[in-house]
TORMI-823492 format. One record per residue (C-alpha): residue number from 1; residue in three letters; x, y, z; chain. Coordinates in steps of 0.25 Angstrom, whole numbers, plus 2048, in hexadecimal, padded with zeros to 3 digits. Example, Ala and Ser with C-alpha at 12.3 -4.5 7.8 and 13.67 -1.06 7.14 Angstrom:
<nodes>
@seq 1 type Ala xx 831 yy 7EE zz 81F mol A;
@seq 2 type Ser xx 837 yy 7FC zz 81D mol A;
</nodes>
This chain:
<nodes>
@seq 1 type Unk xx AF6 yy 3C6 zz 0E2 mol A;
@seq 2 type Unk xx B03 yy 3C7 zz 0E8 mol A;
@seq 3 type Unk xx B0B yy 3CF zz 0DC mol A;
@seq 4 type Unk xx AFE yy 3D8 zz 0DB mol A;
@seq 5 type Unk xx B01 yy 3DB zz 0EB mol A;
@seq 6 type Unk xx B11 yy 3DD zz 0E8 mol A;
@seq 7 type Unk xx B0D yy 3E5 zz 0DC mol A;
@seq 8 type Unk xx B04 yy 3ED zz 0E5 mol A;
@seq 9 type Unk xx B0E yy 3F0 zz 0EF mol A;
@seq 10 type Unk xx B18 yy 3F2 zz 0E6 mol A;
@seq 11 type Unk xx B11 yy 3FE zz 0E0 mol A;
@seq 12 type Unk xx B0E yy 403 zz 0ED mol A;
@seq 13 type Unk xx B1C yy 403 zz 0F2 mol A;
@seq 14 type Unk xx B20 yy 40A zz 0E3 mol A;
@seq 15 type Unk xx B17 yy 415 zz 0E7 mol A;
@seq 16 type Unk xx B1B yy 419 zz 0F3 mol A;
@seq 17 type Unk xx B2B yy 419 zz 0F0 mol A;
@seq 18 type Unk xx B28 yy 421 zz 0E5 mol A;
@seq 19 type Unk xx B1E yy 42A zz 0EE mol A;
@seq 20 type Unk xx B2A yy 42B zz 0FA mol A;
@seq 21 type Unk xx B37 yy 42A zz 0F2 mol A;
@seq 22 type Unk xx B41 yy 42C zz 0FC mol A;
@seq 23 type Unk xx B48 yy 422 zz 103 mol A;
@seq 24 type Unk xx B53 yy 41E zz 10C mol A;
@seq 25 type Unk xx B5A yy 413 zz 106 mol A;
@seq 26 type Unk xx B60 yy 40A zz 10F mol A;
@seq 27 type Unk xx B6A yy 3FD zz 10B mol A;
@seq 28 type Unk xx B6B yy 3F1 zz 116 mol A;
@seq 29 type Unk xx B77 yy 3E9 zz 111 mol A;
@seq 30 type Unk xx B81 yy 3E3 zz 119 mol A;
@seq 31 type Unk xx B8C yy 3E6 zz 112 mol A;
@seq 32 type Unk xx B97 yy 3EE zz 115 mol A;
@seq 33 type Unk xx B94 yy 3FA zz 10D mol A;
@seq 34 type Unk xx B86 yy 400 zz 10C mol A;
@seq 35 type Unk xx B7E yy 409 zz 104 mol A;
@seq 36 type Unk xx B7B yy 415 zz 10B mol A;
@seq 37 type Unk xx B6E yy 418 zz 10F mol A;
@seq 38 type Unk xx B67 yy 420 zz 103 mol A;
@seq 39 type Unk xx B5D yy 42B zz 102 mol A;
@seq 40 type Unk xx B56 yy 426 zz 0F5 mol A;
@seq 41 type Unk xx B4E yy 431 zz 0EF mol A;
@seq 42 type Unk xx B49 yy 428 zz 0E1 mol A;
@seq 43 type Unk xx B45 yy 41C zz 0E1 mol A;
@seq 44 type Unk xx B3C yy 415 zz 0D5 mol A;
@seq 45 type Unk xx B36 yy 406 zz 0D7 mol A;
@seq 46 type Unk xx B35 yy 3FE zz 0CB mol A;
@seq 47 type Unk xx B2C yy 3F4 zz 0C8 mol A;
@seq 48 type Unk xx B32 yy 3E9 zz 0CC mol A;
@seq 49 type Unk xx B30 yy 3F1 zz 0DB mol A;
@seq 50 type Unk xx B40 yy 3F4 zz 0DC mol A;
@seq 51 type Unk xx B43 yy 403 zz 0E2 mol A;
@seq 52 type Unk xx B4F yy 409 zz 0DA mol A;
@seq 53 type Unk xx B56 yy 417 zz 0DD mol A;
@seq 54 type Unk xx B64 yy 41C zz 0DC mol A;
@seq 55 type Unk xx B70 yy 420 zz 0E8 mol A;
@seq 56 type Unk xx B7B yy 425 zz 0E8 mol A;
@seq 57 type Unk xx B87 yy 41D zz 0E4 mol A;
@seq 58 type Unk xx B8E yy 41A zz 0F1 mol A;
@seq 59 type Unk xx B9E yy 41F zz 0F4 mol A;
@seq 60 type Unk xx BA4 yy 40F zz 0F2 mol A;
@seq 61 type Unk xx BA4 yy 407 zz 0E8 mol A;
@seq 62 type Unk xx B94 yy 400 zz 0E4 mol A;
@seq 63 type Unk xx B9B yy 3F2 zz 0E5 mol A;
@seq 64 type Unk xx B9E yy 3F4 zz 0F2 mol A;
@seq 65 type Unk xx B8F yy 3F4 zz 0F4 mol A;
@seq 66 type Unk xx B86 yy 3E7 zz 0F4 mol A;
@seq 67 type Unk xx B7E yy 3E8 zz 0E7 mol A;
@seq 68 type Unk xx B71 yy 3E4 zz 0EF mol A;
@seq 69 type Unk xx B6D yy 3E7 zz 0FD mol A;
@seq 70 type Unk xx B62 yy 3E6 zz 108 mol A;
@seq 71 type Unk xx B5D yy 3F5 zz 107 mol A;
@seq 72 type Unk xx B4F yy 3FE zz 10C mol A;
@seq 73 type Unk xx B49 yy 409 zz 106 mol A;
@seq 74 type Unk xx B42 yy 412 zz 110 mol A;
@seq 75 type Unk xx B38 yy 41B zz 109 mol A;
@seq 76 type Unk xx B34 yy 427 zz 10F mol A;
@seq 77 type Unk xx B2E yy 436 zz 10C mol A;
@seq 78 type Unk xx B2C yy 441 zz 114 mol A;
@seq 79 type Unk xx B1B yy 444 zz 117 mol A;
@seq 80 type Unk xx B16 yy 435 zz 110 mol A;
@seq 81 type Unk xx B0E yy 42E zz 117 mol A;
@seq 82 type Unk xx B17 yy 420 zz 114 mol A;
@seq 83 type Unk xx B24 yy 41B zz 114 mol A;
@seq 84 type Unk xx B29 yy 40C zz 10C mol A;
@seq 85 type Unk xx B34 yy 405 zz 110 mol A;
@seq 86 type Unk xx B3B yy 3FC zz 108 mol A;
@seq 87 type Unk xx B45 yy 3F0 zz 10A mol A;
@seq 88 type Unk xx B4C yy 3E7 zz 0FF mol A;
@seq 89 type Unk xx B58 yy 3E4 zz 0F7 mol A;
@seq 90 type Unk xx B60 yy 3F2 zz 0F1 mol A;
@seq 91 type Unk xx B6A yy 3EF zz 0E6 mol A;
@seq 92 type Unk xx B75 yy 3F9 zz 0E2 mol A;
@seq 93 type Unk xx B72 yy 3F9 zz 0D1 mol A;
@seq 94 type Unk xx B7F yy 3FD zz 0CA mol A;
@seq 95 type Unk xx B7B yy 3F8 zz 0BD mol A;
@seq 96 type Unk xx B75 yy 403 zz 0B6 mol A;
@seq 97 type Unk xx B6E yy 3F9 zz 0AB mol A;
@seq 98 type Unk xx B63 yy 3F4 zz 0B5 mol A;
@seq 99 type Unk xx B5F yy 400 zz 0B9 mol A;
@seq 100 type Unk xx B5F yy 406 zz 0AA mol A;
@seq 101 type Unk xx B57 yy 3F8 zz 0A7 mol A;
@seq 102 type Unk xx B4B yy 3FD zz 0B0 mol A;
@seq 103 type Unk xx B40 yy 404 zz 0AB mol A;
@seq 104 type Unk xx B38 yy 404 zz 0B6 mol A;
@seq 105 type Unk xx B40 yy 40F zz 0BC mol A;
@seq 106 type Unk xx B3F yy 41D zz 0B8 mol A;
@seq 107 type Unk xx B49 yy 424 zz 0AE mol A;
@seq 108 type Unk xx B4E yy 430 zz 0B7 mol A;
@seq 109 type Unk xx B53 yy 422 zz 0C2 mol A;
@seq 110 type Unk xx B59 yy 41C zz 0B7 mol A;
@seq 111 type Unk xx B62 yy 426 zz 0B3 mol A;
@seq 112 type Unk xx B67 yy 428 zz 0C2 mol A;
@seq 113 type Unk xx B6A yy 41A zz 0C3 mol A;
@seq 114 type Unk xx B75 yy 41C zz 0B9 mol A;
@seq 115 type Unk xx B7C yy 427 zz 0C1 mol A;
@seq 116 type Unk xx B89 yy 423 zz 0C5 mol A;
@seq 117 type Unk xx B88 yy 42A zz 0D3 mol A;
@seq 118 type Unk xx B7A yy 423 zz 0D7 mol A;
@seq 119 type Unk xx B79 yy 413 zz 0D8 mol A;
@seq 120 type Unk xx B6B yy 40D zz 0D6 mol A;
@seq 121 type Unk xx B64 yy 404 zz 0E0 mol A;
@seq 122 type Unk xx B58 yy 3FA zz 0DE mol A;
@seq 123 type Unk xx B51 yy 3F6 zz 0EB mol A;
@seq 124 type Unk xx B49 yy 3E8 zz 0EB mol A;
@seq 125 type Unk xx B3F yy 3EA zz 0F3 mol A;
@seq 126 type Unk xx B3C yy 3DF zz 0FD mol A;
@seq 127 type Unk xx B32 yy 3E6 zz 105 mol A;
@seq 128 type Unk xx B2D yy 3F2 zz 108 mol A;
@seq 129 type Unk xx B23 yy 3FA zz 113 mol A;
@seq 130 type Unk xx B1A yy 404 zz 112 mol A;
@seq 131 type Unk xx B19 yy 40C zz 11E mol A;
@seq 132 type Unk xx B0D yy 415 zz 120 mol A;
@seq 133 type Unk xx B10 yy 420 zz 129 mol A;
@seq 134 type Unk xx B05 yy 42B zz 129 mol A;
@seq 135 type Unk xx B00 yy 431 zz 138 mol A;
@seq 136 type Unk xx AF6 yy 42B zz 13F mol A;
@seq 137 type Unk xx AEC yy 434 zz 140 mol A;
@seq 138 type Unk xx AEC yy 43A zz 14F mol A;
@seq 139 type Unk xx AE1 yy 438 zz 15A mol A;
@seq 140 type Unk xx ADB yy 443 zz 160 mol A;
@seq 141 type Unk xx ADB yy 444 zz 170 mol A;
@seq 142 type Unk xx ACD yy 43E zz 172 mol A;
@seq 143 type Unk xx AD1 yy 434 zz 168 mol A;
@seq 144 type Unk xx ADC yy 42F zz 171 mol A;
@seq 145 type Unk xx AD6 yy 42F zz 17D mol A;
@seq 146 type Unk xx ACB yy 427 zz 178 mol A;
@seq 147 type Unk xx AD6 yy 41D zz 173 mol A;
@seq 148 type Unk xx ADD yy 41D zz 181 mol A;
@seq 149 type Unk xx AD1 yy 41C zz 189 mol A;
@seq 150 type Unk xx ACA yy 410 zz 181 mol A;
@seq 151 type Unk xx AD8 yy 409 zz 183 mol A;
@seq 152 type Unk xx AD8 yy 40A zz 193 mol A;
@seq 153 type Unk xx ACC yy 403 zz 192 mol A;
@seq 154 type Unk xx AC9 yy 3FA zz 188 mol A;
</nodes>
């Protein structure tokens, strides 16, 4: 029952990063030299429920970087009615065969990830929240006054 309910929420989540796409990645490492935040524009989910997208390669060397790191994913889109935000463990891929050896991501990635200029991150997620933000529907002024007057007395 539980799997089936992780499974559930899984799929869920994989629809609305694929409905919202656009996200501010964020890294939360302690050391010394950060990632930048990012503006990621594509990201895919596998099955195994990882989030994958490509960055540009940063201006020093990648080994100056931690290969894994607390990060969040903040995804958002203009005129939806919901946003997700994601925390786990980023790590920076430089091996091009782990990404090569997954078929759960789509071709048109793939073939990014092997740019020199751009580095490929997997986020393992560790938890992730779904926030609802459509407008209350508005009272009208009789409505109101109703509620304010049964609250003075009751």
């Amino acid at each position: 029952m539980n799997t089936e309910l992780q499974e559930l929420q899984t799929v869920a989540l994989k629809s609305k990063i694929t409905e919202l796409q656009s996200a501010l990645f964020f890294t939360e490492s302690s050391s010394i030299v950060k990632l930048p935040t990012h503006v990621i524009s594509e990201t895919e989910v596998d099955a195994e429920g990882q989030i994958w997208f490509v960055i540009p390669k940063p201006a020093q060397h990648i080994d100056a970087f931690d290969k894994e790191m607390p990060a969040k994913l903040d995804y958002f889109k203009k005129g939806t009615a919901c946003f997700v935000k994601v925390t786990g463990t980023a790590f920076l891929i430089t091996d091009t065969t782990e990404v090569e050896n997954n078929m759960a991501l789509s071709a048109e990635l793939r073939s990014k990830m092997k740019n020199e200029q751009l580095i490929t991150v997997k986020v393992k997620i560790q938890d992730s929240e779904l926030t609802d933000n459509t407008p209350k529907a508005a009272m009208s002024w009789f409505q109101a006054s109703r509620s304010q007057l049964s609250s003075w007395f009751f």
